[in-house]
C-alpha positions as CSV (number, residue, x, y, z in Angstrom):
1,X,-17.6,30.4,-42.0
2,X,-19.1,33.5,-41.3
3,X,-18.6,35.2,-37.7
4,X,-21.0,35.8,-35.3
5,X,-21.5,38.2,-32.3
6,X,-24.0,36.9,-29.5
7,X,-26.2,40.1,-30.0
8,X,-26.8,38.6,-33.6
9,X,-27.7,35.2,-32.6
10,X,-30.1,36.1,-29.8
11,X,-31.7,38.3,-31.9
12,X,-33.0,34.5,-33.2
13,X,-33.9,32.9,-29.8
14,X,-34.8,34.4,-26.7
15,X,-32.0,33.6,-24.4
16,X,-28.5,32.7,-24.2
17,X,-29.5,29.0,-23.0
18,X,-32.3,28.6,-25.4
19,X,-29.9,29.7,-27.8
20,X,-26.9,26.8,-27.3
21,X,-30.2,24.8,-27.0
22,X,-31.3,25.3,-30.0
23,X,-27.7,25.2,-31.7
24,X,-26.6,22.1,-30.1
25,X,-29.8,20.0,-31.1
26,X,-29.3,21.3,-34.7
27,X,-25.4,20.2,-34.7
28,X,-26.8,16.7,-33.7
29,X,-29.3,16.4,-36.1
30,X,-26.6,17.4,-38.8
31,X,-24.0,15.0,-37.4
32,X,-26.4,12.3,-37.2
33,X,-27.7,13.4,-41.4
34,X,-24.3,14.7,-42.6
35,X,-22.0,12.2,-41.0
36,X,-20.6,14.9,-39.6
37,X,-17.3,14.1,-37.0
38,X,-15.8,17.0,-35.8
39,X,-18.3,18.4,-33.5
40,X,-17.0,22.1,-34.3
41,X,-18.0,21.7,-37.9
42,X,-21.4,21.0,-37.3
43,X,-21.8,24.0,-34.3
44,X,-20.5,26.3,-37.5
45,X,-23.0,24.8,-39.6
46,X,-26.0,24.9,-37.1
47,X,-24.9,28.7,-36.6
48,X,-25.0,29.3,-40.4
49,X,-28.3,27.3,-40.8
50,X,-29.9,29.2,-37.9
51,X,-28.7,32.8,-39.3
52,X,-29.7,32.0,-42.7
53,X,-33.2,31.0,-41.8
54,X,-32.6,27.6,-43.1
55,X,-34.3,26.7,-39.7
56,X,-36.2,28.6,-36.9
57,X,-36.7,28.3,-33.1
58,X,-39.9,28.8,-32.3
59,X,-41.0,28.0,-28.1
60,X,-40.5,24.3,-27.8
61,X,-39.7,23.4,-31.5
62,X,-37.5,23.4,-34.0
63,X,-38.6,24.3,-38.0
């Protein structure tokens, strides 16, 4: 997994809480599709999705 700074991932949402928002309602989604159980693994993949554009916040959704 890649690392992070905070700078990099707020430079995709607009605030610290609408960023572990955002990150934490992508982790569910992916342990709910992936049958993911560790809930670390699927924070590192929301991270990498978000950073890699493989989804986007935009104000009250996610794409």
């Amino acid at each position: 997994m890649t690392k992070y700074t905070i700078d990099q991932l707020i430079e995709k949402t607009d605030n610290k809480y609408v960023l572990c928002e955002v990150i934490s309602q992508q982790a569910r989604i992916l342990k709910r599709d992936e049958g993911l159980t560790i809930g670390y693994k699927a924070i590192n993949h929301a991270v990498d999705d978000l950073m890699n554009d493989r989804f986007e916040y935009q104000e009250n959704n996610l794409r």
